[in-house]
C-alpha positions in Angstrom: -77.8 94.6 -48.7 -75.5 91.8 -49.9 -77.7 89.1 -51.1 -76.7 85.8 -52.5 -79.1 83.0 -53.9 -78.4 79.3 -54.3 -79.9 76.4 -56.5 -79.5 73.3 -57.1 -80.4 70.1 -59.3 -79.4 66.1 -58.7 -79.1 65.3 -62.0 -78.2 66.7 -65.9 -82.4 65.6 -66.8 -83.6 68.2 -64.6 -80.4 70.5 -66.0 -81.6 69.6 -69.4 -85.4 70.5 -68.9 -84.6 74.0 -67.0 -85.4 73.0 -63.5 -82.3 75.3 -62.2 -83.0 78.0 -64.6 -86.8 78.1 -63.0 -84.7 78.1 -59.6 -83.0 81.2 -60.6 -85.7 83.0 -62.4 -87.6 82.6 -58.5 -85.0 83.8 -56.6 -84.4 86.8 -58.8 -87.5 87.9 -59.2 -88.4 87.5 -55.3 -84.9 89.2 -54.7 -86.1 92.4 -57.5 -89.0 92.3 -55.6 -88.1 93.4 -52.5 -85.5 96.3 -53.7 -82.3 94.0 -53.8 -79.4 93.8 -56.3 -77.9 90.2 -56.9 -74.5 90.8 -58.2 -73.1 87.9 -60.8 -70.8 86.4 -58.2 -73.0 85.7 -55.5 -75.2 83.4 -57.5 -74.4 79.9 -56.5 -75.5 77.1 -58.4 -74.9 73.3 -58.4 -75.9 71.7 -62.1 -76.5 67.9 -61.1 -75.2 67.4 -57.8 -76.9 65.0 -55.1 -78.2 67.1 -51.9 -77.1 63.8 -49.9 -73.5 65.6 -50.2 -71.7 68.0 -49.3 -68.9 68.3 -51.4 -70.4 70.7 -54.0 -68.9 73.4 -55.8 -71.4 75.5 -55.5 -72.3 75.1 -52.4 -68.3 75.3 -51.2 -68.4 78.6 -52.9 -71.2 80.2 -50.6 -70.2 78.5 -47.3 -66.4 80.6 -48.8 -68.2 83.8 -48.7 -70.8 83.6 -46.2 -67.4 82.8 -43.8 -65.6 85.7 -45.3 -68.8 87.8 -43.9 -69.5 89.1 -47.6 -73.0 88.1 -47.7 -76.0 89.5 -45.6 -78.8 87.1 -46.8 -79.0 84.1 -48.7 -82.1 82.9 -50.8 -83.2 79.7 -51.6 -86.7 78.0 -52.6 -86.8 75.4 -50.4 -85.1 73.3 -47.5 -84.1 70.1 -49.6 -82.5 72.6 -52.3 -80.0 73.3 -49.7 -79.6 69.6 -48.1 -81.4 66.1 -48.5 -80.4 64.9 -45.1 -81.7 66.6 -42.0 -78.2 66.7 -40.2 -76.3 68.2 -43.2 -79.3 71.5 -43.1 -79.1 72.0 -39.3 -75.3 72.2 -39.6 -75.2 74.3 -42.7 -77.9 77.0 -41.1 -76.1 77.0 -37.9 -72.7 77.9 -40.0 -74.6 80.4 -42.1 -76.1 81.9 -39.8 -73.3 81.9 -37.4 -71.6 84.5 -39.7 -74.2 87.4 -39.8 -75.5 85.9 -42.5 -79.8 85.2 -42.6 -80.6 82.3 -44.7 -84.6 82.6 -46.3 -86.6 80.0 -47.9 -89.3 81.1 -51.1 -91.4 78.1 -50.2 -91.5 77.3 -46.6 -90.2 80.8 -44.9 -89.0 80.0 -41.4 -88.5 81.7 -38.0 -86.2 81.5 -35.2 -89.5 80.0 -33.3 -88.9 76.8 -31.8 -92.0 75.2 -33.4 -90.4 76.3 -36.5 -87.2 75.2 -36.1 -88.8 71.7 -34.9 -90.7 71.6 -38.1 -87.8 72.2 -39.9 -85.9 69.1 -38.6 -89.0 67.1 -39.7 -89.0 68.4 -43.4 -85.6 67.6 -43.7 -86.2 64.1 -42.2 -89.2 63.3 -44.8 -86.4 64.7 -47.5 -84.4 62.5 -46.4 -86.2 59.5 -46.2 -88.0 60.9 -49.7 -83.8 60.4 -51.4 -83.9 57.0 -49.6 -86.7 55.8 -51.3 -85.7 57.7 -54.3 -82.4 55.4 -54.0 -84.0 52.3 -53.6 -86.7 53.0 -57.0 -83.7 53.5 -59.4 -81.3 50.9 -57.7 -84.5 48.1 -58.1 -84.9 49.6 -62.2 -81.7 49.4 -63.1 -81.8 45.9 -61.2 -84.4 44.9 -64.2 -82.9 46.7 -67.1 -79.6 44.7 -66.4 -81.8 41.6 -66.4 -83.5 42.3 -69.6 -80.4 42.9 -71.2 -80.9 46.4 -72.2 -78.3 48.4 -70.0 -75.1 48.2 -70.0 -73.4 48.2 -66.5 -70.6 50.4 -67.0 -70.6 54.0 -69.0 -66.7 53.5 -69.6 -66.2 50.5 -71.8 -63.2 48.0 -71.1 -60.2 48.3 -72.7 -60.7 47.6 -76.7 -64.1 48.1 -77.0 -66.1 51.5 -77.8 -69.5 52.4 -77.4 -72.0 54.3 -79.5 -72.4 58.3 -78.4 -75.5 58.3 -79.2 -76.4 55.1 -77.3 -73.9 54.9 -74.2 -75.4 52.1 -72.4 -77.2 50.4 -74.8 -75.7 47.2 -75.4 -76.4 46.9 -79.2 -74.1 49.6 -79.9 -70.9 48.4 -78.2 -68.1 48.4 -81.2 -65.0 47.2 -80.9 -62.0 49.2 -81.2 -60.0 47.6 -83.8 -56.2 48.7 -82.5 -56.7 48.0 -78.8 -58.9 44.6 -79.3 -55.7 43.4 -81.1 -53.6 44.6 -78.3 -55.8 42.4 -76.0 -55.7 39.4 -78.4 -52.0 39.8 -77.9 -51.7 40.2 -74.1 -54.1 36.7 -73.7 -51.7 34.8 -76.5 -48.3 36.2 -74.7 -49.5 35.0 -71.4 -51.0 31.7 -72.1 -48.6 31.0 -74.5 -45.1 32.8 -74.6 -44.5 32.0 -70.8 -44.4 35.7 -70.2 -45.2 37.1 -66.3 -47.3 39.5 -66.0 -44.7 42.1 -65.0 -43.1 41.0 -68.2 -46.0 41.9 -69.7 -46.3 45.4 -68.5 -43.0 45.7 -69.6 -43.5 44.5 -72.8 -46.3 46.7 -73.4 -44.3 50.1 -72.6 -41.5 49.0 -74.0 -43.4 48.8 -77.3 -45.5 52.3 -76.5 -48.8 50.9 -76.7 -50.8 53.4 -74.6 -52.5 52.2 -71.2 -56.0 51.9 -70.7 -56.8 55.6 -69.1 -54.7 58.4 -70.6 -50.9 58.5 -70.6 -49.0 57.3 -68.2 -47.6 53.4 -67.6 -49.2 49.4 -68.1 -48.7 48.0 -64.2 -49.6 45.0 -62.9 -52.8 45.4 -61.7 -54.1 46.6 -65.1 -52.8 43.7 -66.7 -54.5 41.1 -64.4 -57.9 42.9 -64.5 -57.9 43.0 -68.3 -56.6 39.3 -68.2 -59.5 38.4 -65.4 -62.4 40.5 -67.0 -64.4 37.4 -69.2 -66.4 40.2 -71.1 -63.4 39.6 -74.0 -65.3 36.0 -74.5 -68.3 37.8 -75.8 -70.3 37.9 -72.6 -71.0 41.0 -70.5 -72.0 40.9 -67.0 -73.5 43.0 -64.0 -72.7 42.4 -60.1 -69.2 40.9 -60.7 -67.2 42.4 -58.7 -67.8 44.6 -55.6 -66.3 47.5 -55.1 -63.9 48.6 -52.5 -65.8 51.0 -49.9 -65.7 52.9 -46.2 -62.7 53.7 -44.7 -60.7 52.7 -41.4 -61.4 50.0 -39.5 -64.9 49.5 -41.5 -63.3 49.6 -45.4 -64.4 46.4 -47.4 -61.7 45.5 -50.1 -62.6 45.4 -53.9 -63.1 41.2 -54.2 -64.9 39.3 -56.9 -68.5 37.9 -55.9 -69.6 34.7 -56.4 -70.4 33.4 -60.3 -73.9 32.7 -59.2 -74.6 36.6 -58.0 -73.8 37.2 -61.9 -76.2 38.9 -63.9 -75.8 38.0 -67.6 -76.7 41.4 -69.6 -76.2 40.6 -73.5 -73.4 39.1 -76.1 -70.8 41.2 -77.7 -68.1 40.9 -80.2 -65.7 38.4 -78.4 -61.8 39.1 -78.3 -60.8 35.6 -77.2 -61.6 32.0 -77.1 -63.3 30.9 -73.9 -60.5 27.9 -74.6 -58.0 30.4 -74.5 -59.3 32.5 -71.3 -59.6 29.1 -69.4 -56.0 28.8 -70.3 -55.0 32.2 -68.8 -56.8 32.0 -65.7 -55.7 28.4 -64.7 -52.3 30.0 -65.3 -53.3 33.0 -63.6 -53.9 30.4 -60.3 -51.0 28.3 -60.5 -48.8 31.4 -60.4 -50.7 32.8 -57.4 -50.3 29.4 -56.0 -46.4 28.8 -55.8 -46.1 32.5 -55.5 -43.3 33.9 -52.8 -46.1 35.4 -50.6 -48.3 32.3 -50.5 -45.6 29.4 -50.2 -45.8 28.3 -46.7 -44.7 24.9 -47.2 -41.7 24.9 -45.2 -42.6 25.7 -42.2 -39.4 27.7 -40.2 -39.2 27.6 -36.7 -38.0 30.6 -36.0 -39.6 32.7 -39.0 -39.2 36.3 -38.4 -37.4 35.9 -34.8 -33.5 35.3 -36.3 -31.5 38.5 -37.2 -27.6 38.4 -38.3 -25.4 39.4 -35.4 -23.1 41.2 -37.9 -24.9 43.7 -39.4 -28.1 43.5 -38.2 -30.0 42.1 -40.7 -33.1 39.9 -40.1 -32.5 35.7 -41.7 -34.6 33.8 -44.0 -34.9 30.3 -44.1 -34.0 28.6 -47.4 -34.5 25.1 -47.9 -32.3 22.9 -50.5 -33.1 20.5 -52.4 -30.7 18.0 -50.6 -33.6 18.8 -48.0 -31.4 20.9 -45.5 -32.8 24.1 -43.9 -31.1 27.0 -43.3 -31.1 30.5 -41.9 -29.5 33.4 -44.0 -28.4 36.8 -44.0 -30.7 39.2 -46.1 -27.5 41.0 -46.4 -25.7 38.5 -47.7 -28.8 37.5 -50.5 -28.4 41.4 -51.3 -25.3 41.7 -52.6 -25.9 38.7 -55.0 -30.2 39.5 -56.2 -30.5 42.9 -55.6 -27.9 44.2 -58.1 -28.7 41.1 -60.4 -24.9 40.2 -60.6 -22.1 39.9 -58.0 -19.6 42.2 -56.6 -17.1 42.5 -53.8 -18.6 42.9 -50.3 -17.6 46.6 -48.5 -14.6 46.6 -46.9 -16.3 46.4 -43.0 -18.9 44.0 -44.0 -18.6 40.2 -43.4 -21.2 38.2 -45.4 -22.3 35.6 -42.8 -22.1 31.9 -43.6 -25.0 29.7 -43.6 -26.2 27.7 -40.7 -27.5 24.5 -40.7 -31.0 24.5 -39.0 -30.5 21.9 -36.5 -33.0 23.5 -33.8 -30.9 26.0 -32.4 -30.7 29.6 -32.8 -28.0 31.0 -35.0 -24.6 32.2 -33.2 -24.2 35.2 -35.4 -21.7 35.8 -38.2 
């Protein structure tokens, strides 16, 4: 008989104090028991991996094989060892079991009886409302660690800081990281002060090889403004500032900065900048945000998005002088001038069209 055993653990404490290794030693031993061989690649296993998923390699790995109808029975010590949440188990025994395969638990063996199918669906339901409760114990600790100021709230550290291997996410042993935290002094004095954008900035930052934040690769735009935005380089770290983008679809919430009052100050660190100088960068930061092309609406076209260029086909954008005429223009036309940053002969076959005064009609074409 093919027999193949699973076990599994949520986190690297119970790795670290055996609880899979006692997992395995049961299974065995019941398995030995009975007359059965358990060969080396039908032992599944899942070293700190929540049971509230199912995206496990371990478990991807049996569901593999029990498919591929190379397993006859599968062992397992208990219900919640398999799944936390009651929809996950029925769903994984009715694809298990759909292959030939019988699927038998050490602590609470079970039946095809209806009674003990039914009590089945309750265990995993107590399991999990057990991880739910589970959840909400650690998410209320760490809550008052934060708030005592002994946890940090991030196990990477920002960018020009280090932290202490020994002490991850203890806030006394943040360091700084003495060739980065003078690339960060430089990016806050180029901004507030040189005049530089931030693309410039990324630029400026490849062009001179200083390596980005996480591994190789290039310094964009977005890593540039979260490094200028993040105030833990005025000495102060913080928990609940930002939340997270999650979900999916129609239901996805955006990442997006919380209110400074839902702040949580954790503990002082080595600073990196003035609080002066951060002010600086983040007023500039807003100003450039405010007169940028996406969010200057202050000429009001009439027929915004509704002209196109009877030429070539082209939709117009209104341009405003500072004589204070409006007009509508041909994106072609723009093209040949911005796009290639210096000017060139039109194509043969192409007409650049000639601005028209706004005067409230539509324009005649080219």
């Amino acid at each position: 008989m093919r027999i193949g055993i699973y076990a599994r653990v949520s986190t690297q404490r119970q790795v670290q104090a055996d609880g899979l290794t006692q997992q395995l030693d049961r299974l065995l031993a019941h398995a030995l028991r009975q007359g059965w061989t358990v060969q080396a690649e039908h032992v599944f296993r899942d070293d700190g991996y929540s049971g509230a998923s199912l995206k496990r390699p371990g478990l991807e790995r049996l569901r593999d094989r029990a498919a591929l109808r190379e397993l006859d029975r599968v062992l397992i010590t208990a219900p919640d060892r398999l799944a936390r949440n009651d929809e996950h188990q029925v769903l994984l025994l009715e694809e298990i079991t759909a292959t030939g395969c019988a699927v038998e638990f050490l602590d609470r063996p079970m039946s095809q009886d209806p009674h003990d199918q039914l009590l089945l669906q309750i265990r995993g339901a107590v399991a999990e409302y057990e991880r739910s409760l589970i959840a909400e114990r650690m998410r209320r600790g760490r809550l008052r660690k934060l708030q005592a100021g002994v946890l940090l709230p991030w196990t990477r550290p920002p960018y020009g800081y280090g932290l202490d291997p020994d002490r991850p996410r203890d806030p006394a042993g943040v360091r700084l990281d003495p060739a980065r935290a003078a690339v960060v002094s430089e990016m806050f004095a180029w901004y507030a002060e040189a005049g530089c954008s931030l693309f410039g900035l990324a630029k400026k930052l490849h062009r001179e090889r200083v390596s980005p934040p996480h591994g190789p690769g290039r310094w964009n735009v977005t890593t540039v403004r979260r490094i200028l935005t993040n105030p833990v380089y005025t000495g102060t770290v913080y928990a609940g500032r930002v939340q997270e983008a999650h979900g999916t679809g129609a239901t996805a919430t955006p990442r997006r900065l919380r209110p400074r009052a839902d702040w949580i100050t954790v503990a002082s660190i080595p600073a990196l900048v003035s609080q002066e100088q951060f002010d600086r960068v983040q007023d500039k930061l807003a100003q450039n945000r405010q007169f940028a092309r996406r969010n200057n609406t202050a000429h009001p076209y009439l027929l915004r998005a509704l002209v196109s260029c009877g030429v070539c086909g082209l939709s117009c954008l209104g341009r405003c002088l500072p004589s204070g005429y409006r007009y509508y223009c041909c994106r072609g036309k723009l093209w040949l001038f911005t796009h290639t940053g210096r000017q060139r002969a039109p194509p043969a076959t192409f007409r650049p069209s000639r601005w028209t005064r706004w005067s409230g009609r539509i324009c005649a074409g080219c």
